[in-house]
C-alpha positions as MATLAB code, in Angstrom:
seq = 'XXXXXXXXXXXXXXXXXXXXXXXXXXXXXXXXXXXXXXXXXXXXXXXXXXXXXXXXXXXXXXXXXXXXXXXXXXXXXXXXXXXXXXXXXXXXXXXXXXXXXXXXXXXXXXXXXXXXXXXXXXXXXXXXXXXXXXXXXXXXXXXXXXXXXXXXXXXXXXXXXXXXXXXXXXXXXXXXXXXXXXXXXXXXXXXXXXXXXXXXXXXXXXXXXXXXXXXXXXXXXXXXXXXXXXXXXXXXXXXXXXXXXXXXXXXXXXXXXXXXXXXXXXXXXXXXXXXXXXXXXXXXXXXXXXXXXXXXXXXXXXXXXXXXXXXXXXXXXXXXXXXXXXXXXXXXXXXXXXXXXXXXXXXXXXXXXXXXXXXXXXXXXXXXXXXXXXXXXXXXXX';
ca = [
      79.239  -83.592  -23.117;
      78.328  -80.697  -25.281;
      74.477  -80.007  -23.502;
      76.640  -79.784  -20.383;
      78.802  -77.201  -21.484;
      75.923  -75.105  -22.747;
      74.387  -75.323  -19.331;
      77.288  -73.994  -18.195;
      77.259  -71.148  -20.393;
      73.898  -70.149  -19.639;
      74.448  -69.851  -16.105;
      77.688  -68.182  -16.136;
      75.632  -65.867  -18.303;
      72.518  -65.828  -15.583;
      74.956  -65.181  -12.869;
      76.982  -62.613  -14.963;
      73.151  -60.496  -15.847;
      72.550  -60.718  -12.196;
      75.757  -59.508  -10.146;
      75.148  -56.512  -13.038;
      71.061  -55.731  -11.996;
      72.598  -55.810   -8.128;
      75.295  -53.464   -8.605;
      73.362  -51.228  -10.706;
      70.576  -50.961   -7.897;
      73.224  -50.558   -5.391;
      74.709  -47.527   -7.104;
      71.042  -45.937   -7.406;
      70.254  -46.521   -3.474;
      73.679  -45.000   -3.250;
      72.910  -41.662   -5.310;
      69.188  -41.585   -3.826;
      70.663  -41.527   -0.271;
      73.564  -38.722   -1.316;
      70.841  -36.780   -2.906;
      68.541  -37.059    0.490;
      71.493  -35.864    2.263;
      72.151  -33.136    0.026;
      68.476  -31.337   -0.023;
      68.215  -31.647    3.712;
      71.590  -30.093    4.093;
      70.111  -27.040    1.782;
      66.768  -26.929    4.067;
      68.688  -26.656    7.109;
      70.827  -23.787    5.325;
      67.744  -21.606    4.473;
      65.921  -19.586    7.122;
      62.602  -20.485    8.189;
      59.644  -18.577    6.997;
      58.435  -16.258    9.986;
      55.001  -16.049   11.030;
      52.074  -14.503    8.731;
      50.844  -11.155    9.211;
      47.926  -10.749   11.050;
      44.858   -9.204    8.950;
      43.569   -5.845    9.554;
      39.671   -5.723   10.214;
      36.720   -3.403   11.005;
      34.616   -4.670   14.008;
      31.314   -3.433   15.359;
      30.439   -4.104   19.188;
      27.401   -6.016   20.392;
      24.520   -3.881   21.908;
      22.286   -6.573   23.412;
      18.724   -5.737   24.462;
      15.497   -6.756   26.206;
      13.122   -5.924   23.042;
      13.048   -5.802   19.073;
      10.243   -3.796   16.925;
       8.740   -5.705   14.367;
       7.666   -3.506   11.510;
       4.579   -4.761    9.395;
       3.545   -3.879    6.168;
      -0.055   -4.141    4.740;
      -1.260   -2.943    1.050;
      -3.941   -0.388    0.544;
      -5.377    2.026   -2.157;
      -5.990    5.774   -1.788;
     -10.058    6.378   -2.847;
     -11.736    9.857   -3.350;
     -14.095   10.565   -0.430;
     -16.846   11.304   -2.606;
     -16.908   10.612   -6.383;
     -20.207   10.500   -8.317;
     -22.097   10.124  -11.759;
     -23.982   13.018  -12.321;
     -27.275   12.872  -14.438;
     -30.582   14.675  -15.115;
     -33.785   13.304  -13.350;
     -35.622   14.348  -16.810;
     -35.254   13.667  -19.735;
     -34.734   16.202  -22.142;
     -32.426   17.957  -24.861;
     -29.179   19.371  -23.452;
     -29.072   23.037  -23.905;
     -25.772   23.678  -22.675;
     -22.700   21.731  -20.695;
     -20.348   24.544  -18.754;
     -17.578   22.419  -17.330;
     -14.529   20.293  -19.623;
     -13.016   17.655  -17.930;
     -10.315   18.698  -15.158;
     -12.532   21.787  -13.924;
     -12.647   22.626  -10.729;
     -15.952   23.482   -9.086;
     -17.638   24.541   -6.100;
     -20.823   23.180   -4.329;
     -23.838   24.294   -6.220;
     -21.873   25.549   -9.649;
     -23.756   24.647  -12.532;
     -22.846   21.557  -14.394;
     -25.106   21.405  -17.396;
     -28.911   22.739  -18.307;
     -31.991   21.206  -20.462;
     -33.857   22.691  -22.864;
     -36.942   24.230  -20.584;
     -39.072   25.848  -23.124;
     -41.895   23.534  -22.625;
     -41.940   23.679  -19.049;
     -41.509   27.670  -19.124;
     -44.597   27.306  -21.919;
     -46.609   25.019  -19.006;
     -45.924   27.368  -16.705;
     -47.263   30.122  -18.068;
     -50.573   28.292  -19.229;
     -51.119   27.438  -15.291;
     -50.305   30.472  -14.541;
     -52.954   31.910  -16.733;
     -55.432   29.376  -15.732;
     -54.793   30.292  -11.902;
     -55.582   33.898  -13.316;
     -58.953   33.078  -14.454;
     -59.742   30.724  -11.824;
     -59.285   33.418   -9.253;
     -61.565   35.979  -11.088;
     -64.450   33.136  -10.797;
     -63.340   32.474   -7.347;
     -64.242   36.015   -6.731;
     -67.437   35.945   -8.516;
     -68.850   33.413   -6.695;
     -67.715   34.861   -3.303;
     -69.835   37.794   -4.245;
     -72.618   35.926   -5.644;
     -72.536   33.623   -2.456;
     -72.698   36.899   -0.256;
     -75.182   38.382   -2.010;
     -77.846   35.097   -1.888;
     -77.036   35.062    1.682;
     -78.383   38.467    2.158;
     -81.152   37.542    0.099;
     -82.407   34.666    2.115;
     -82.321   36.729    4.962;
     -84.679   38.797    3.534;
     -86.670   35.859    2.367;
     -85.990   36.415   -1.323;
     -83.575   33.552   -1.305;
     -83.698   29.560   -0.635;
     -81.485   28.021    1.088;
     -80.608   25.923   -1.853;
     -79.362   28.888   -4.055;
     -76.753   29.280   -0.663;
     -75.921   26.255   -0.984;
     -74.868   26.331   -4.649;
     -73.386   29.004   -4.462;
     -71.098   28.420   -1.298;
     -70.066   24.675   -2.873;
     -69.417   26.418   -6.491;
     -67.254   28.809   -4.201;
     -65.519   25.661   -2.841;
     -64.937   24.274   -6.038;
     -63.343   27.076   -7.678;
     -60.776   27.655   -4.516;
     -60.333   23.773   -4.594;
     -59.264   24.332   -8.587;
     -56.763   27.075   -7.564;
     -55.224   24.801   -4.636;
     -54.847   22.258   -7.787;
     -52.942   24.654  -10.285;
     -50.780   26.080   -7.599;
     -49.652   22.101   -7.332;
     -49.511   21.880  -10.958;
     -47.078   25.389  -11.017;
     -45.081   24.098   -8.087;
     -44.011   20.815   -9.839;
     -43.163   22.845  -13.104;
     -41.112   25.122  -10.534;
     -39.411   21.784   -9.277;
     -38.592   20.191  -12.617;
     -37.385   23.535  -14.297;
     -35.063   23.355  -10.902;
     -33.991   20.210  -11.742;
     -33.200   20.922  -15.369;
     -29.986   22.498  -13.837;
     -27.770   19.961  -12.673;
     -25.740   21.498  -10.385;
     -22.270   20.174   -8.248;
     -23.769   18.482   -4.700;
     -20.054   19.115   -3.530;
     -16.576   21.129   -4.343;
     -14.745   18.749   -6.990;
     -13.387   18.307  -10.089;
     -14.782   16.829  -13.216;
     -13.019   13.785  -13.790;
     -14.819   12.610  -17.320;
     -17.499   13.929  -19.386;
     -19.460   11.796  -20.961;
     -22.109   13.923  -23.706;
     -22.049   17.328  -25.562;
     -24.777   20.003  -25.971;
     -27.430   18.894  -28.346;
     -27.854   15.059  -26.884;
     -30.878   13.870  -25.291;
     -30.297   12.964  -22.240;
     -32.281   10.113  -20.582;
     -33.330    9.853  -17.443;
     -29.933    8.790  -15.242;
     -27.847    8.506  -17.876;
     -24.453    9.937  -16.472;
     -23.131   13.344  -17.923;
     -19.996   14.006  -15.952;
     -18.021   12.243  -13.260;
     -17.202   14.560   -9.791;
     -14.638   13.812   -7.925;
     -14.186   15.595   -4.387;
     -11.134   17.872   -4.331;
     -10.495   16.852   -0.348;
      -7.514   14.954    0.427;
      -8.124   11.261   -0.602;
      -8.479    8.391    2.047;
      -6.323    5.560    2.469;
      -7.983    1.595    2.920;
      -6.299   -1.114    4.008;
      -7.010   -4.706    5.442;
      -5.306   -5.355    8.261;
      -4.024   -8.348   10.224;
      -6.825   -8.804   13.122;
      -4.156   -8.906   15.404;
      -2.813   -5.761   14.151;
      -6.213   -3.809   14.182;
      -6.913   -4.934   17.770;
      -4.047   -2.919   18.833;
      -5.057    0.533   16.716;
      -7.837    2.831   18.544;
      -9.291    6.146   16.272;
      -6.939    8.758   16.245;
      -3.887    6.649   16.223;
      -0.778    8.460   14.056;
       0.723    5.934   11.665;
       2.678    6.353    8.688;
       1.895    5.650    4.712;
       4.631    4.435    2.308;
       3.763    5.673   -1.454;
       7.049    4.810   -3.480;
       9.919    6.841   -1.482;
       7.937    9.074    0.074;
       6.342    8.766    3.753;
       3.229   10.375    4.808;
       1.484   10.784    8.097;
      -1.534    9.971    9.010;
      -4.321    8.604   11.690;
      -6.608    6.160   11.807;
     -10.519    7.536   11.647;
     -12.407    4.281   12.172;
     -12.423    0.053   11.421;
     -15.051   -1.959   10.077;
     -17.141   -3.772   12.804;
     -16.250   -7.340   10.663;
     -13.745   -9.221    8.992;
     -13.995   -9.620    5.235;
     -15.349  -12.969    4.215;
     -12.606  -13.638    1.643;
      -9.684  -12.147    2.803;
     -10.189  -12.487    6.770;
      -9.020   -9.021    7.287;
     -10.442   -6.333    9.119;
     -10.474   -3.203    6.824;
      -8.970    0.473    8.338;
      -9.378    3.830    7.052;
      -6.970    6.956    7.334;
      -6.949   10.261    6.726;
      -3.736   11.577    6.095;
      -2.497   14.536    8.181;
       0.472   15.663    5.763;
       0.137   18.333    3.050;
       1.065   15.607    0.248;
      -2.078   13.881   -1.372;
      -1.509   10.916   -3.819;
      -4.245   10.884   -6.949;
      -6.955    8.866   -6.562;
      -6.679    5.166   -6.965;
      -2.834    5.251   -6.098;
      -1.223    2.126   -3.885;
       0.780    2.691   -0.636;
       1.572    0.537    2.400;
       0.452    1.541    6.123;
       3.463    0.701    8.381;
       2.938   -0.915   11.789;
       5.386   -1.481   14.829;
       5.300   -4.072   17.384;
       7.152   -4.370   20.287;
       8.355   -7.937   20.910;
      10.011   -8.303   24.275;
      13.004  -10.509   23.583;
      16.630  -10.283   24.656;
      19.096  -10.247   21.511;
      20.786   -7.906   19.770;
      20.956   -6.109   16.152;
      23.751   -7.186   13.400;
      23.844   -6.771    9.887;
      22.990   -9.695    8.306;
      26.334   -9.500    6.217;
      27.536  -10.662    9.836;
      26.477  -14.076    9.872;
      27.699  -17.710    8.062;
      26.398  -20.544    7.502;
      26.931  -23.250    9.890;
      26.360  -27.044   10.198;
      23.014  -28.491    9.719;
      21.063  -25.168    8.878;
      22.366  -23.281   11.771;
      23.983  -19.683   12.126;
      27.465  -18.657   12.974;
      28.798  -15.292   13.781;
      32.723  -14.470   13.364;
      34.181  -12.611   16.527;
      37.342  -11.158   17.998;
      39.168  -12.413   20.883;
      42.662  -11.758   21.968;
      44.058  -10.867   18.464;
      42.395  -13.928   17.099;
      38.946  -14.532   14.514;
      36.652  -17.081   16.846;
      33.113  -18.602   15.625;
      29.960  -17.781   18.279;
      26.608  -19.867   17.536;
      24.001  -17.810   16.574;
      20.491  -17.897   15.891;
      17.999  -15.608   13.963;
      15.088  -14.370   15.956;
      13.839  -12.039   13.301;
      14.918  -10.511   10.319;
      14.581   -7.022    8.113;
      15.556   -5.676    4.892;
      19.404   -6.027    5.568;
      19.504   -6.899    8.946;
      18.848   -9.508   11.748;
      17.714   -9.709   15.510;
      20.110  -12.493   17.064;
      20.846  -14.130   20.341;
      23.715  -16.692   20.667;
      26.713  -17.575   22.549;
      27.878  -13.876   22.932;
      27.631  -10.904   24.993;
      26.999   -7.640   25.345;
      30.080   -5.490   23.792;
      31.441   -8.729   22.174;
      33.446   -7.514   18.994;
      32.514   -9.398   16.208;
      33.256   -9.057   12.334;
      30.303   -7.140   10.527;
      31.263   -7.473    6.444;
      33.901   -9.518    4.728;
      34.223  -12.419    6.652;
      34.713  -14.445    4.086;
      38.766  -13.232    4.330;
      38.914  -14.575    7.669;
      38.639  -18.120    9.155;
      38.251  -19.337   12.730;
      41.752  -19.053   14.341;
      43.308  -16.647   11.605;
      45.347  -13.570   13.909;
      43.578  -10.188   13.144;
      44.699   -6.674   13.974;
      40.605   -4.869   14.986;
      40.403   -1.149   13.702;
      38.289    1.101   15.595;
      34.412    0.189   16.114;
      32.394    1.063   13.010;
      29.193    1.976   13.301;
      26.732    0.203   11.178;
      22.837    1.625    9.757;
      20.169    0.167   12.335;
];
C-alpha cells in the first residue's frame, strides 16, 4: 500500500514539472511573436533608404586604328674613329716628349724626339766620304780623258783606257752607294720625330724624357677629336629594312641624338647572330668615347586596335583582359585583348568601338553595373 502511494507522488510530481516546462515555453513563443510584431511595426515606420549616388568619373574615348608602331631598342657603344699607340720605329734615348695627356693636336705636330747625335755624327762622316769620293771621281775622269787622247796618238794601250774608264766607274758606283747610305740617315733622323698621323688628343702617356725607347713600344695614345661613331648589332630583320643614309635616333641617358646610318657589315656575327650597323651622328652633341646608348627603330605593324593606358585594363577570367566602359550612366566590362604593349601603355582590340567611353585610371572604385556620372573626355599621354 505504501509503494503505491509513492508512485502516486512521483507522478503527480512528473505531471506537475511538466504542465510548468509547457507553460513556460508557451509564454516565450508568446513574447517571441509580440517582439516579431513589434520590430516589423518599427521597419515599416522608418523610411526607406533612397538610391546611392552615382560616382563621378573621368573617361577617355576610343580612337581605333588600322596600324600600331612598334618601337625597338638595340644596345651599342660609341668608339673613336681613329685611336692609336704611337711609338718610335728606332730605338733610341728620348730627348724630349712635348704633349701631357689631354692635349690637343693637329696632323703632323710633334709628339716626342730621340736623341740623333749619332745619326747627325753618321751623317756627316758620309757626307765627308761623298766629298772625297767625288774629288777621285774627278781625277779619274781626267786621267781617263787624257789616256784616251794618248792612245790616239799611239802613246797609249788600250788597256790603260780601260783601267782607267772602269776605276772611273767604280768611284761613281761608290758615290751612288753613300748617297744611299746619307738618304737612310735622312730617313731615320725623320723618323726620330714622331709626329701626330691625325688631329687628336692624347689620351695617355706612357714614358718621360730620358727612357729608352724600344722599338714599338707605345709612348702616347691619340685619339681622333671627330665626333665618335656609334655600333650596334641589330636584329636581321631590322637591318634588312635600313639602307645608308637612313636618319634614326640615339638614346644616351635622357638625351636623344640624331643620326644616319653610314654602312652594315656584309655578315652576321657568329656568336651573337646579329648584323652589326654603324652611325654617324648628325647632332652637335658627342658622347666620350666608349659611352653606351640605344639606336631606336620603328615598325609599322598594320593591325586594327586602338591605344589605352594600360592603367585601363583588369584582369579577367582565365588570363584574359577586361576593359571598364560607360554606357547609359552605368560602368559595363568589354573583353579585351593585348596586341602589344609599351612602357605604360597597350595596343588593344576587343568587344568595343571606335569612340566607346571607357574608364582610363581608378577602376578599381567602380564595378560592373555601379551608376557613374562621366566628366568631360581627358586626354591621356600617347
Amino acid at each position: 500500500m505504501g509503494r503505491l502511494v509513492d508512485r502516486t507522488k512521483r507522478s503527480l510530481s512528473m505531471a506537475g514539472r511538466l504542465l510548468v516546462t509547457v507553460a513556460v515555453v508557451a509564454v516565450s513563443v508568446g513574447v517571441v511573436v509580440e517582439g516579431r510584431g513589434f520590430l516589423a511595426d518599427r521597419a515599416e515606420a522608418r523610411a526607406a533608404p533612397g538610391p546611392a549616388e552615382a560616382m563621378p568619373v573621368q573617361v577617355a574615348r576610343i580612337e581605333m586604328q588600322d596600324h600600331h608602331m612598334v618601337t625597338r631598342r638595340f644596345s651599342g657603344q660609341f668608339e673613336a674613329r681613329q685611336e692609336t699607340q704611337l711609338s718610335f720605329e728606332l730605338s733610341g734615348t728620348i730627348a724630349e716628349i712635348v704633349v701631357r695627356e689631354g692635349d690637343s693636336v693637329d696632323a703632323g705636330d710633334v709628339i716626342a724626339r730621340l736623341d740623333t747625335r749619332l745619326l747627325e755624327a753618321e751623317r756627316q762622316r758620309l757626307s765627308a766620304s761623298r766629298d772625297s769620293m767625288v774629288a777621285q771621281v774627278e781625277l779619274a775622269r781626267r786621267t781617263n780623258a787624257r789616256q784616251a787622247e794618248l792612245r790616239e796618238r799611239g802613246f797609249a794601250t788600250d788597256q790603260t783606257v780601260d783601267d782607267t774608264s772602269l776605276t772611273l766607274t767604280r768611284l761613281q758606283a761608290g758615290i751612288a752607294e753613300i748617297d744611299a747610305a746619307l738618304s737612310a740617315v735622312e730617313i731615320n733622323l725623320e723618323k726620330s720625330t714622331l709626329r701626330a698621323p691625325f688631329a687628336g688628343t692624347v689620351a695617355t702617356r706612357t714614358l718621360d724624357a730620358g727612357a729608352v725607347a724600344a722599338p714599338g713600344l707605345a709612348i702616347a695614345q691619340l685619339v681622333e677629336t671627330a665626333p665618335p661613331r656609334f655600333h650596334a648589332g641589330l636584329d636581321p630583320d631590322a637591318a634588312a629594312r635600313l639602307s645608308d643614309g637612313d636618319p634614326v635616333e640615339i638614346r644616351v641617358g635622357r638625351d636623344i641624338l640624331a643620326a644616319r646610318l653610314t654602312g652594315l657589315a656584309p655578315s652576321l656575327d657568329a656568336v651573337t647572330r646579329s648584323r652589326m650597323a654603324h652611325f654617324d651622328l648628325t647632332d652637335d652633341m658627342a658622347p666620350p668615347d666608349g659611352a653606351t646608348g640605344e639606336v631606336v627603330l620603328q615598325k609599322r605593324v598594320s593591325q586594327r586596335g586602338a591605344w589605352v593606358p594600360i592603367s585601363a585594363l583588369r584582369q579577367g577570367p582565365r588570363a584574359t583582359w577586361t576593359l571598364l566602359t560607360v554606357k547609359d550612366g552605368d560602368a559595363a566590362i568589354e573583353a579585351a585583348e593585348i596586341i602589344h604593349l609599351e612602357t605604360g601603355r597597350a595596343f588593344i582590340r576587343g568587344t568595343f568601338t571606335d569612340g566607346t567611353a571607357y574608364i582610363p585610371n581608378g577602376t578599381h572604385r567602380v564595378v560592373p553595373g555601379q551608376a557613374v556620372t562621366p566628366s568631360e573626355v581627358v586626354a591621356w599621354a600617347r
